[in-house]
N, C-alpha and C positions, 0 to 999 in steps of 0.2 A: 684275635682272630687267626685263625688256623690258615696255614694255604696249604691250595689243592695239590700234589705231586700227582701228575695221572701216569697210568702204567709205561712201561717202557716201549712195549710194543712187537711185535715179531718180526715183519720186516726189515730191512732193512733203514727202506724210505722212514717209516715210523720214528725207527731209531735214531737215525741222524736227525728228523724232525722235533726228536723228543731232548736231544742233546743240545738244540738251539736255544729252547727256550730253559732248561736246566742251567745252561751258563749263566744268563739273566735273574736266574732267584737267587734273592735274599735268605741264603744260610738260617742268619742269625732269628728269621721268624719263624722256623719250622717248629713244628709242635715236635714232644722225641717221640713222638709215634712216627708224624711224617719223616725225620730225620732217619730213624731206623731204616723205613721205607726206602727212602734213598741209597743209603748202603744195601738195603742187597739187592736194589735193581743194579747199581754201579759190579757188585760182587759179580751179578748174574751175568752180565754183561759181558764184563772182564774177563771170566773162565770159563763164561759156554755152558755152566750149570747152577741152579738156583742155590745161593749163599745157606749153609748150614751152621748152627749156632747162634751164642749171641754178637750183638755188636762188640768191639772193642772200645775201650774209652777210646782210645785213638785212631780212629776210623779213616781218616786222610780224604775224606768226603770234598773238603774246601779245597785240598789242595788238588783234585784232581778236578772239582770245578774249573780252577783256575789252569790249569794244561790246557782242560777242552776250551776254554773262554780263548788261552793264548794262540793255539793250532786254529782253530775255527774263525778268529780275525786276520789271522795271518794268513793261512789259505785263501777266505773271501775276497783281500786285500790284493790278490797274487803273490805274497811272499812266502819265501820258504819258512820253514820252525825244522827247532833242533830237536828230538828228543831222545835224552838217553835213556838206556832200557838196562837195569839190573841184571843180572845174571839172573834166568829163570828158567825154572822145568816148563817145559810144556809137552805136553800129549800129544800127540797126533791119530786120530782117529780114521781108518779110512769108510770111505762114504757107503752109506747104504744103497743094496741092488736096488734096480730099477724093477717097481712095479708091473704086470705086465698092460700095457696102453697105457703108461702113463709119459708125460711128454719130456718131463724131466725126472734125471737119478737124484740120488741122494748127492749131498755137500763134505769133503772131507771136515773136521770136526777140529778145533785147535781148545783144546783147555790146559789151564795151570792146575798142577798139583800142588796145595800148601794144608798142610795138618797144623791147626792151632787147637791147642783146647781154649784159648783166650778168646777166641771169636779173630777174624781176617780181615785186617784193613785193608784196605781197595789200595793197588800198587794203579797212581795218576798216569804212569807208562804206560802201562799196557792198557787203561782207559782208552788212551791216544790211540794208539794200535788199534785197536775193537771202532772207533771210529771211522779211522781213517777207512779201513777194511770195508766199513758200511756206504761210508760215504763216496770210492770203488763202484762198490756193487749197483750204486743208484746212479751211475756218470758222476764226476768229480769236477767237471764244470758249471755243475746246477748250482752249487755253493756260489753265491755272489753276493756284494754289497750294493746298494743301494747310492747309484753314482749322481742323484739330482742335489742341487746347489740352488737354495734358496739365500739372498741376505748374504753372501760370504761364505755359510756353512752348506757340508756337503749332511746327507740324511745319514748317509753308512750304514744305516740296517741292515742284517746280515740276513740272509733269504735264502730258501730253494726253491730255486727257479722252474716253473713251469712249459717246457717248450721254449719259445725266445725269449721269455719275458726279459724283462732289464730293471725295473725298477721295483719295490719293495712292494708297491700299492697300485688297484688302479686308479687313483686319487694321485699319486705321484706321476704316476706314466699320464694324466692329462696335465696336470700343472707343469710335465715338462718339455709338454708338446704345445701348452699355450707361450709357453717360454718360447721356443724356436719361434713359433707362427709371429707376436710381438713384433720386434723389427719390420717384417717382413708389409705385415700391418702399417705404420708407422710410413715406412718408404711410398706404400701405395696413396697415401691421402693427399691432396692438392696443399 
């Protein structure tokens, strides 16, 4: 059985959205259709323009799974991450004029230059980067985990939060409002 990989997204909200639940997939079941797929939204992502060529066998797909998986528990968590970044080109484009009545101008443009004929493995750095930058643009405190403790263990789901929310679910946020109310219960009975 195949899994779904749904598109990346324009947004930025999307994208960080799209990068949450990308952590969490299982590599090893992608069909190499879906697996391709992956690489050039990560390509697309990473450079600011859609991935040209074919894949490379070594596509670094997993491993930049694994940056976003480590930045995005780490953040949610409140901790810092390290990431170093290669020595790379990058472009800088400035932003397009502002249409006339439109509310907003164009966005200055950041993309990497790399020419392979091999096809382009996704550099996990500048993954992080193109994240973090996304994750910015939508508030950087919406990124949170999931703070309820049932049994000893905490949920930690990692989430973007809507407005105040604080818990992962609304199925969490009452089971942790029956949890406070309990005691309280408990004290009142004769």
């Amino acid at each position: 059985m195949a899994i779904a990989l749904r598109a990346l997204g324009r947004t930025p909200e999307a994208r960080v959205e799209w990068a949450l639940k990308f952590r969490l997939l299982d590599l090893s079941k992608l069909s190499e259709r879906a697996r391709h797929r992956a690489w050039a939204m990560l390509v697309a992502w990473e450079r600011g323009r859609p991935a040209e060529g074919p894949r490379p066998a070594r596509d670094k797909v997993p491993e930049a799974q694994q940056a976003l998986r480590q930045v995005i528990e780490a953040l949610a968590n409140g901790l810092p991450d390290v990431v170093w970044m290669p020595e790379t080109t990058w472009s800088i484009w400035p932003a397009r004029r502002r249409r006339p009545g439109a509310r907003r101008g164009g966005r200055v443009t950041m993309t990497t230059d790399h020419t392979s004929p091999g096809g382009i493995p996704v550099t996990p750095e500048a993954i992080v980067v193109a994240f973090v930058n996304d994750l910015n643009a939508v508030e950087a405190d919406r990124l949170r985990a999931c703070p309820l403790k049932t049994n000893g263990t905490t949920c930690g789901a990692i989430f973007l939060a809507a407005r105040r929310q604080i818990y992962c679910t609304a199925r969490h946020a009452q089971a942790a409002a029956w949890l406070r109310y309990q005691p309280k219960r408990k004290e009142k009975r004769p």
